[in-house]
N, CA, C and O atoms as a printed pandas DataFrame, in Angstrom:
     atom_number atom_name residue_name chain_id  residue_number  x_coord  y_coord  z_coord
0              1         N          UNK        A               1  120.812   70.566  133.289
1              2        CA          UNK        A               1  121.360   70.878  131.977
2              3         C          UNK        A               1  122.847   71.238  132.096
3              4         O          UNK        A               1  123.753   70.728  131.438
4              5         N          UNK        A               2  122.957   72.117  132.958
5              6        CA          UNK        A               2  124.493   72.516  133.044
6              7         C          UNK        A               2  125.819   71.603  133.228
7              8         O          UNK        A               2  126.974   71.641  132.805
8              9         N          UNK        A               3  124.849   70.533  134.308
9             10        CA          UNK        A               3  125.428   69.257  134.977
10            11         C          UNK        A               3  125.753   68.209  133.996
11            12         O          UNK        A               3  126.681   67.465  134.315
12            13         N          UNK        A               4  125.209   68.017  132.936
13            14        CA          UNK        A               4  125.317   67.525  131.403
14            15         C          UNK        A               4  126.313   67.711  130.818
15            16         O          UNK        A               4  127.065   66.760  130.611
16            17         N          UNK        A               5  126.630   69.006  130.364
17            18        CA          UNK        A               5  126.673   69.620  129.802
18            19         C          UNK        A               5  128.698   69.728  130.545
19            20         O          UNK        A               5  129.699   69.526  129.858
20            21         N          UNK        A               6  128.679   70.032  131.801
21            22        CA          UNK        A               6  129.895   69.721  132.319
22            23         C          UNK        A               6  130.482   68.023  132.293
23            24         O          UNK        A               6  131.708   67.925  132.241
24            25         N          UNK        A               7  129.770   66.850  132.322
25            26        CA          UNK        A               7  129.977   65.688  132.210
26            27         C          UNK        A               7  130.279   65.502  130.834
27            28         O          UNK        A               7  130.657   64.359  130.578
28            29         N          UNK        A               8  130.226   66.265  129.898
29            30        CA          UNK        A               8  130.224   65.955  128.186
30            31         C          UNK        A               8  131.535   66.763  128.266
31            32         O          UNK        A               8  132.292   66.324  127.400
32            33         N          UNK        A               9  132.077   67.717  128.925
33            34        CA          UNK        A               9  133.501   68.230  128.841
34            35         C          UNK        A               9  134.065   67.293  129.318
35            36         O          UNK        A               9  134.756   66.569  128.602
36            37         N          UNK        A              10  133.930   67.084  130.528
37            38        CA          UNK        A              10  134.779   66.330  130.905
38            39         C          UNK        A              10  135.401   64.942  130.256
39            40         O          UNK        A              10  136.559   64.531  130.185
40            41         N          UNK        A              11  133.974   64.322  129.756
41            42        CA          UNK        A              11  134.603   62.923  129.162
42            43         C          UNK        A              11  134.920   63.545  127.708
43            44         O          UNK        A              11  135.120   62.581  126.969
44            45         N          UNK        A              12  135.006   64.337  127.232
45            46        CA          UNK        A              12  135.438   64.377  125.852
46            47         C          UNK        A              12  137.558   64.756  125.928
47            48         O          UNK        A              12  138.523   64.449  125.229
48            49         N          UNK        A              13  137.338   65.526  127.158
49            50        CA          UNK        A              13  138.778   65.875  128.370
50            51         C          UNK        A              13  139.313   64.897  128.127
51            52         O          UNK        A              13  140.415   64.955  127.580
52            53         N          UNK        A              14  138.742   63.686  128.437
53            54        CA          UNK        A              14  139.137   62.400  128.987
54            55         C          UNK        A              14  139.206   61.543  128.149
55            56         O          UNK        A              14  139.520   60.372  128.360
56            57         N          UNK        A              15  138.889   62.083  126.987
57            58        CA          UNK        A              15  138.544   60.634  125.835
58            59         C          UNK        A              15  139.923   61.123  124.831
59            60         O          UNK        A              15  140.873   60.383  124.575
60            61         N          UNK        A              16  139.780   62.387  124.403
61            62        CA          UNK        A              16  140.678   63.074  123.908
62            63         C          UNK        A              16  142.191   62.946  123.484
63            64         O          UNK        A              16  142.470   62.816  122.292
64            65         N          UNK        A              17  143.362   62.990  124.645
65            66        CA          UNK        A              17  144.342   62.588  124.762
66            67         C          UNK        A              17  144.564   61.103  123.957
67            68         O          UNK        A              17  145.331   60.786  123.047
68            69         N          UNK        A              18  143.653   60.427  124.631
69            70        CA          UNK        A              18  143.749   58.790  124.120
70            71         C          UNK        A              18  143.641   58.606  122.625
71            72         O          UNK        A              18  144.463   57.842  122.118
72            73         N          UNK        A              19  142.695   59.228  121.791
73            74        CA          UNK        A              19  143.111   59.077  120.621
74            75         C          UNK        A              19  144.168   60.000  120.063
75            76         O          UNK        A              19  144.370   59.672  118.894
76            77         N          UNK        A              20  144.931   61.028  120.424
77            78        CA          UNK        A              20  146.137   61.852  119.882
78            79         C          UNK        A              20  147.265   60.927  120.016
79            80         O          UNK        A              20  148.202   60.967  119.219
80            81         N          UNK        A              21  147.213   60.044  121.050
81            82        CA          UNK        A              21  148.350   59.184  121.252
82            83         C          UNK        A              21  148.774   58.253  120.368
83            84         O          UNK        A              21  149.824   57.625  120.512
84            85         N          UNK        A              22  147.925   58.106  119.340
85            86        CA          UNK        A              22  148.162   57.081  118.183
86            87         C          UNK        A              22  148.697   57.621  117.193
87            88         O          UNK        A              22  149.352   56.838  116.505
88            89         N          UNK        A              23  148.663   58.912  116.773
89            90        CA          UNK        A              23  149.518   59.818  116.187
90            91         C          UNK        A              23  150.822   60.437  116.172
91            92         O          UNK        A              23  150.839   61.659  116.326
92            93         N          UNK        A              24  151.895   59.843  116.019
93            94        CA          UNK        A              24  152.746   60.676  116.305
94            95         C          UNK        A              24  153.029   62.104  115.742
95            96         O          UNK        A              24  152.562   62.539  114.690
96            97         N          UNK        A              25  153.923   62.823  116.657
97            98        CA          UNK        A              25  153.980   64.405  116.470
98            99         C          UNK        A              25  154.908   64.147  115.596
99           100         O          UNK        A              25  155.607   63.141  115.469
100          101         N          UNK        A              26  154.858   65.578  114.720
101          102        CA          UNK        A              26  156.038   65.915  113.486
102          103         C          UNK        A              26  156.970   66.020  114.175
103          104         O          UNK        A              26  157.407   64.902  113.901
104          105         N          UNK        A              27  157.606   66.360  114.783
105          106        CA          UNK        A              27  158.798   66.212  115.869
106          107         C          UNK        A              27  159.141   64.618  115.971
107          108         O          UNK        A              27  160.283   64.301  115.637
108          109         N          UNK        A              28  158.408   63.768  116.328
109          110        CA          UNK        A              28  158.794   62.132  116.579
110          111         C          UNK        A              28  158.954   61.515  114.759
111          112         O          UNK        A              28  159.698   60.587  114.442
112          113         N          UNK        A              29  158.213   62.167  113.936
113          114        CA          UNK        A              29  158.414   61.796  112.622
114          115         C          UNK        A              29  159.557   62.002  111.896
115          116         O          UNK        A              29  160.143   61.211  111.157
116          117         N          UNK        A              30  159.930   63.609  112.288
117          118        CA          UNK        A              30  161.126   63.970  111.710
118          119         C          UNK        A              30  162.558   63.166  112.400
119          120         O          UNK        A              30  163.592   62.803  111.839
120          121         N          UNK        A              31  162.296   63.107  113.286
121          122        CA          UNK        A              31  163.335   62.083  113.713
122          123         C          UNK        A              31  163.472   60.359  113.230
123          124         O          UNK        A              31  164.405   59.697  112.775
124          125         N          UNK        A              32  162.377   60.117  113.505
125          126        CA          UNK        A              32  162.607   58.709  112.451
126          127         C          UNK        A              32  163.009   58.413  111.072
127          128         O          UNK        A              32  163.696   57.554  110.519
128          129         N          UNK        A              33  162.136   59.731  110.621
129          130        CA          UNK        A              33  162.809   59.817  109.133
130          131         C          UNK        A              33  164.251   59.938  109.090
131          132         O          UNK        A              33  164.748   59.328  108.143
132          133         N          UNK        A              34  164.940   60.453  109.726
133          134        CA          UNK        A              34  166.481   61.274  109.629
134          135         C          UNK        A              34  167.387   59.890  110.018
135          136         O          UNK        A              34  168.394   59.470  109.447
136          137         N          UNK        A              35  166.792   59.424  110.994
137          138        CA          UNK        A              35  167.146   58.132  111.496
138          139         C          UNK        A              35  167.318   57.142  110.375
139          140         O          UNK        A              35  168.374   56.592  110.061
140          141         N          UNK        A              36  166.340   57.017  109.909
141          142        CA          UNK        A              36  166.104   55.710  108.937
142          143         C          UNK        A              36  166.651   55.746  107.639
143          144         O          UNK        A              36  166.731   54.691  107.011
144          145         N          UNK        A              37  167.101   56.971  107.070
145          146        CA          UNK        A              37  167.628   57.763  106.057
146          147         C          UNK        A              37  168.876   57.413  106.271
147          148         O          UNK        A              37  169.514   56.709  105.489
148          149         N          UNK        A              38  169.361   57.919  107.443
149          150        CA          UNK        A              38  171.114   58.078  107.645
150          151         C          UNK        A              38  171.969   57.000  107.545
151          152         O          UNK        A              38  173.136   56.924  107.159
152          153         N          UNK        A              39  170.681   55.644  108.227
153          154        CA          UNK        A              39  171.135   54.553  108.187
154          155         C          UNK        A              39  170.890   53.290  107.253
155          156         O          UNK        A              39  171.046   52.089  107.474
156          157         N          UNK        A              40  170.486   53.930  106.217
157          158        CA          UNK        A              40  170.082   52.934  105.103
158          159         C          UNK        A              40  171.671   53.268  104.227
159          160         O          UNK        A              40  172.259   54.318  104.485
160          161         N          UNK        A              41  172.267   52.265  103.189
161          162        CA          UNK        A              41  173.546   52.254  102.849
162          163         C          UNK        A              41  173.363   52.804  101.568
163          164         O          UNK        A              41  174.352   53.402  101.144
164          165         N          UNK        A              42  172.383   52.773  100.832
165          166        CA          UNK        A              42  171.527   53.448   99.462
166          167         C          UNK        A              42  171.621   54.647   99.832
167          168         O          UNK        A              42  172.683   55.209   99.565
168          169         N          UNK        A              43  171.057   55.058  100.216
169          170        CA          UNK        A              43  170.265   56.610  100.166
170          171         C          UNK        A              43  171.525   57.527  101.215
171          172         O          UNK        A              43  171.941   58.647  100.920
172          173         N          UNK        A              44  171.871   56.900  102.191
173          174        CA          UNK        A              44  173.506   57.951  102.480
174          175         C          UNK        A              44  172.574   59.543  103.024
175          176         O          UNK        A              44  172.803   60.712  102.713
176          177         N          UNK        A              45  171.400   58.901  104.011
177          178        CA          UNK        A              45  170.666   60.329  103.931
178          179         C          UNK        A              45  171.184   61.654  105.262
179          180         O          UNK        A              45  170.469   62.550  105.711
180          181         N          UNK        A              46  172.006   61.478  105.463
181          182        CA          UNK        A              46  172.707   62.554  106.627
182          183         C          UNK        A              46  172.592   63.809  106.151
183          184         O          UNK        A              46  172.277   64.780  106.839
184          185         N          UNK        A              47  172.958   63.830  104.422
185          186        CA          UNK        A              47  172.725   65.425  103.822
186          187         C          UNK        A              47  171.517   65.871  103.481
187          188         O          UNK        A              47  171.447   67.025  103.057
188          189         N          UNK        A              48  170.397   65.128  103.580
189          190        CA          UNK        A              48  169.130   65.101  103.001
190          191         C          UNK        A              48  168.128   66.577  104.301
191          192         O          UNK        A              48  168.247   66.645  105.524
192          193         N          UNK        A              49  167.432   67.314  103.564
193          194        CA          UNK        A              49  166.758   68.332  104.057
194          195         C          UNK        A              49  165.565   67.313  104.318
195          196         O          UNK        A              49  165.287   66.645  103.322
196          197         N          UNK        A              50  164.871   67.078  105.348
197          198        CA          UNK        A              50  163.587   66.678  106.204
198          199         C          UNK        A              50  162.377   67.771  106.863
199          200         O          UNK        A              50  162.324   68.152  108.032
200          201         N          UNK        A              51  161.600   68.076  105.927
201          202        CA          UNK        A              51  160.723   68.796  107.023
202          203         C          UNK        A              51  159.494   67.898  107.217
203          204         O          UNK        A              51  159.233   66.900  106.545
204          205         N          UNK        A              52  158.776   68.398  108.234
205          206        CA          UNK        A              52  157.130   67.923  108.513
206          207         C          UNK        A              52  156.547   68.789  108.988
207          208         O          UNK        A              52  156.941   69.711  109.702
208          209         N          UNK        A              53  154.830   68.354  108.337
209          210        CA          UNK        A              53  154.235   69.760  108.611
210          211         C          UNK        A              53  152.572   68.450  108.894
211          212         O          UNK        A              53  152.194   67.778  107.935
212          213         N          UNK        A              54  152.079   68.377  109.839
213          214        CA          UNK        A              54  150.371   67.731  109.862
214          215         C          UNK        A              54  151.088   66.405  108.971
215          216         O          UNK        A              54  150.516   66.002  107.958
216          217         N          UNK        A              55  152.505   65.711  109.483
217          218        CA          UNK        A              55  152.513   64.115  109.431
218          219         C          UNK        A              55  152.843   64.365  107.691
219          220         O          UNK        A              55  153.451   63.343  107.373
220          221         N          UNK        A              56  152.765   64.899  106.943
221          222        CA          UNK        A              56  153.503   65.621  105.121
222          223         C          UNK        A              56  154.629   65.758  104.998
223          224         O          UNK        A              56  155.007   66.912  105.201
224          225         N          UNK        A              57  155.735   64.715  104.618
225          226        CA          UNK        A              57  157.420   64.935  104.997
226          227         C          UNK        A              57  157.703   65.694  103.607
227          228         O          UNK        A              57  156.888   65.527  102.700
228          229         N          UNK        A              58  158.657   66.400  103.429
229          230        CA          UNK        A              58  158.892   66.732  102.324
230          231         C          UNK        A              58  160.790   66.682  101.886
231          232         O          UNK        A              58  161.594   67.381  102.504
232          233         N          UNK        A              59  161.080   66.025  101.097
233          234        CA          UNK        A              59  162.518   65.365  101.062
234          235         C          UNK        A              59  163.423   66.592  100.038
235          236         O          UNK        A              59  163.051   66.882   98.901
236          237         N          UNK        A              60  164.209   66.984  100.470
237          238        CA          UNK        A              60  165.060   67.678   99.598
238          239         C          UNK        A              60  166.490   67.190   99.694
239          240         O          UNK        A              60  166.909   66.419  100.558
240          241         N          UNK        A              61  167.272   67.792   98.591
241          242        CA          UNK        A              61  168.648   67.621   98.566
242          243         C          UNK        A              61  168.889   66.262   97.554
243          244         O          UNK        A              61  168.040   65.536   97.036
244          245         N          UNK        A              62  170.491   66.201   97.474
245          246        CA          UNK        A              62  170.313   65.422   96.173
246          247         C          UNK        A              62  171.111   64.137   96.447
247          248         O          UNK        A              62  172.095   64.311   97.166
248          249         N          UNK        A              63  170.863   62.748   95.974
249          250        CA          UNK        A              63  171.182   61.704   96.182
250          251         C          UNK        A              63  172.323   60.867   94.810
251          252         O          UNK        A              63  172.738   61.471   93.821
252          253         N          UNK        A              64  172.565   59.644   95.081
253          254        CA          UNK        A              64  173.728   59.268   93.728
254          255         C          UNK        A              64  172.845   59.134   92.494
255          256         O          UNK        A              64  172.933   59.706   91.407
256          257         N          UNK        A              65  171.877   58.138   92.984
257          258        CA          UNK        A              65  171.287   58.386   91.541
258          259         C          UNK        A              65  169.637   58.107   91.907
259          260         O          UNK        A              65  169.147   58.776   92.817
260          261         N          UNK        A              66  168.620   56.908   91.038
261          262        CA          UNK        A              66  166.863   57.047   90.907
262          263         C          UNK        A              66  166.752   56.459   92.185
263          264         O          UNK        A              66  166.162   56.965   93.140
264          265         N          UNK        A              67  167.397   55.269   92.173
265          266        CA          UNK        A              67  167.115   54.059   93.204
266          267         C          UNK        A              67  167.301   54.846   94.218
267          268         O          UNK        A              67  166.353   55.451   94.718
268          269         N          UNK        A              68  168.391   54.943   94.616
269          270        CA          UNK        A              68  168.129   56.230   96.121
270          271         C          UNK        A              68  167.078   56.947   96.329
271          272         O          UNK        A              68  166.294   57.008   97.276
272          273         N          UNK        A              69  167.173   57.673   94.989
273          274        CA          UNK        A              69  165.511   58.666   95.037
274          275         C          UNK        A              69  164.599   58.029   95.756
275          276         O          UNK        A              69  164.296   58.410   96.887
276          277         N          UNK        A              70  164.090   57.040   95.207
277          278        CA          UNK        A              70  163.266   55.625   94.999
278          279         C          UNK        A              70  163.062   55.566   96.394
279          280         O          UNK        A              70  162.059   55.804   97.066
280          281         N          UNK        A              71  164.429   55.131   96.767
281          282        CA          UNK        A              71  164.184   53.997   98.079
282          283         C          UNK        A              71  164.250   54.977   99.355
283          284         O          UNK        A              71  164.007   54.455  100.444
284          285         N          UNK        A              72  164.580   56.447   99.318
285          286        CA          UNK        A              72  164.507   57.245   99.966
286          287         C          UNK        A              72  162.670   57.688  100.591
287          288         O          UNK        A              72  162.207   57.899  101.712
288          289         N          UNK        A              73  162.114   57.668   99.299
289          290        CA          UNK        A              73  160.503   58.028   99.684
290          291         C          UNK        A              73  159.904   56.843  100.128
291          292         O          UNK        A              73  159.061   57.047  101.002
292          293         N          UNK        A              74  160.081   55.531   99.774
293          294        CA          UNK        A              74  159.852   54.402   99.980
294          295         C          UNK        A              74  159.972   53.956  101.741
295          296         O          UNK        A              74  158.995   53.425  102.269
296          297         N          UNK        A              75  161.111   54.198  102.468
297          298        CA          UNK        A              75  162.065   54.349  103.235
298          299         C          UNK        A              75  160.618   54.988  104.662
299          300         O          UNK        A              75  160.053   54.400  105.583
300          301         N          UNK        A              76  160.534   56.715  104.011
301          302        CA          UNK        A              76  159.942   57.652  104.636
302          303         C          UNK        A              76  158.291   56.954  104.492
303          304         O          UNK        A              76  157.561   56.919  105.482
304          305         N          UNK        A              77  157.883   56.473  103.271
305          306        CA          UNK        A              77  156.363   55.949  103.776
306          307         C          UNK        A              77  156.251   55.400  105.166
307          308         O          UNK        A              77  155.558   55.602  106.163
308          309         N          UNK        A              78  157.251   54.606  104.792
309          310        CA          UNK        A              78  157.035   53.393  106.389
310          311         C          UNK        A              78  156.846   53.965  107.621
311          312         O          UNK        A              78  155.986   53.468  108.348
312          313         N          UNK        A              79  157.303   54.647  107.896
313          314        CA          UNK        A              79  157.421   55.862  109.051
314          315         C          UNK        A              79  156.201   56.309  109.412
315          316         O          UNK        A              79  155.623   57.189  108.775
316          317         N          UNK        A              80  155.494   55.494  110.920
317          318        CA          UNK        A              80  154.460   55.743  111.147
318          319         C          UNK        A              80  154.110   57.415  111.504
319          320         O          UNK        A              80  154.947   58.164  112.008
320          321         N          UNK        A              81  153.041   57.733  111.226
321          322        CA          UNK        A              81  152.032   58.865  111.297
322          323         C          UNK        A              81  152.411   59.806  110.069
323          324         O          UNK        A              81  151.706   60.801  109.904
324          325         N          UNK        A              82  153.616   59.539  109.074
325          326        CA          UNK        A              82  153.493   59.888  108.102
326          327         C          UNK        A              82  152.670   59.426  106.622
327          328         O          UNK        A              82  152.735   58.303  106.122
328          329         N          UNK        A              83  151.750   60.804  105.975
329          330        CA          UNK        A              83  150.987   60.886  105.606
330          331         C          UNK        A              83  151.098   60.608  104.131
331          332         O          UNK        A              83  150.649   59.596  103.594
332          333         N          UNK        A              84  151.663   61.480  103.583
333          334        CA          UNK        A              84  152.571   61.664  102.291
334          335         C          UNK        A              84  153.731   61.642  102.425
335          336         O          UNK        A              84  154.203   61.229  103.484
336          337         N          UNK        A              85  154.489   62.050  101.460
337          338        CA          UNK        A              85  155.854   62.296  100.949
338          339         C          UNK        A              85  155.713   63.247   99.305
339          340         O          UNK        A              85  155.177   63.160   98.200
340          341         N          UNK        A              86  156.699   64.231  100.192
341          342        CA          UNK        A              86  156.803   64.990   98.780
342          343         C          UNK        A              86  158.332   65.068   98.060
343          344         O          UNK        A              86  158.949   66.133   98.083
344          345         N          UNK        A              87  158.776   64.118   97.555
345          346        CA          UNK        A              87  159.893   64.283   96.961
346          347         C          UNK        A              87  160.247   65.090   96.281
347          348         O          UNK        A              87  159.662   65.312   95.221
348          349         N          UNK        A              88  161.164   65.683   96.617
349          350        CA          UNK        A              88  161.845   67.229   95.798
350          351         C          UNK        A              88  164.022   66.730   95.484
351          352         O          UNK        A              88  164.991   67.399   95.124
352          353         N          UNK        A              89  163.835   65.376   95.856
353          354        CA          UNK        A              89  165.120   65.070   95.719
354          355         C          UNK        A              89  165.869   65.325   94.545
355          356         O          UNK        A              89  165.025   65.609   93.695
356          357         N          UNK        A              90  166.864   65.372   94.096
357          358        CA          UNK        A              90  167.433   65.301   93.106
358          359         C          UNK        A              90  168.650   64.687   93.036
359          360         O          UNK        A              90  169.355   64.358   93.990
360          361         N          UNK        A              91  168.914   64.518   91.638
361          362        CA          UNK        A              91  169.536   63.098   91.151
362          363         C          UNK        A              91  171.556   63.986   91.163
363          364         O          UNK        A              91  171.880   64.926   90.437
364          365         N          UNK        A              92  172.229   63.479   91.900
365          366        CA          UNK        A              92  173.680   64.418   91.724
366          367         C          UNK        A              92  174.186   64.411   90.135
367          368         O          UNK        A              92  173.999   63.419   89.431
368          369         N          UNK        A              93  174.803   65.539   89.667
369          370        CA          UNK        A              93  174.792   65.997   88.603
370          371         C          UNK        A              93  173.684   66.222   87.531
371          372         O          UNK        A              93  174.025   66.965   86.611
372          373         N          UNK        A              94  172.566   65.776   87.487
373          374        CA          UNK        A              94  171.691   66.275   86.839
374          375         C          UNK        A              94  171.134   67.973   86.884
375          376         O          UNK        A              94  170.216   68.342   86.151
């Protein structure tokens, strides 16, 4: 029983890792996002606030106008292991 019971740790040990690896960490997300933001010619996202929390980006700060908005969350879907998007952007001068 015990001997079981240690073979079921172990391969679960062992099985484990392998599926986390398909996930990227909020750390590897937040960087792509910031990445992909900064370098899109729309959205101008260098000033843009980025957090992640469990792969949930949440976008702050304010852009020229919708389409940015737009293409900013649009942008951040693509971004593997992200989950949602919570746009909190806002439109400059509004």
């Amino acid at each position: 029983m015990v001997t079981r019971v240690l073979s079921l740790v172990l391969i679960l040990a062992l099985v484990a890792p392998a599926f986390a690896q398909g996930t990227p960490s909020d750390n590897k997300i937040y960087d792509t996002v910031r990445e992909k933001l900064a370098n899109d010619e729309l959205v101008k996202g260098a000033g843009l606030d980025v957090t992640v929390k469990n792969g949930v980006v949440t976008l702050k700060g304010t852009v020229s106008d919708e389409k940015a908005r737009e293409k900013a969350e649009k942008i951040t879907k693509k971004v593997k292991g992200v989950t949602s998007v919570v746009n909190e952007l806002k439109i400059f001068g509004s």
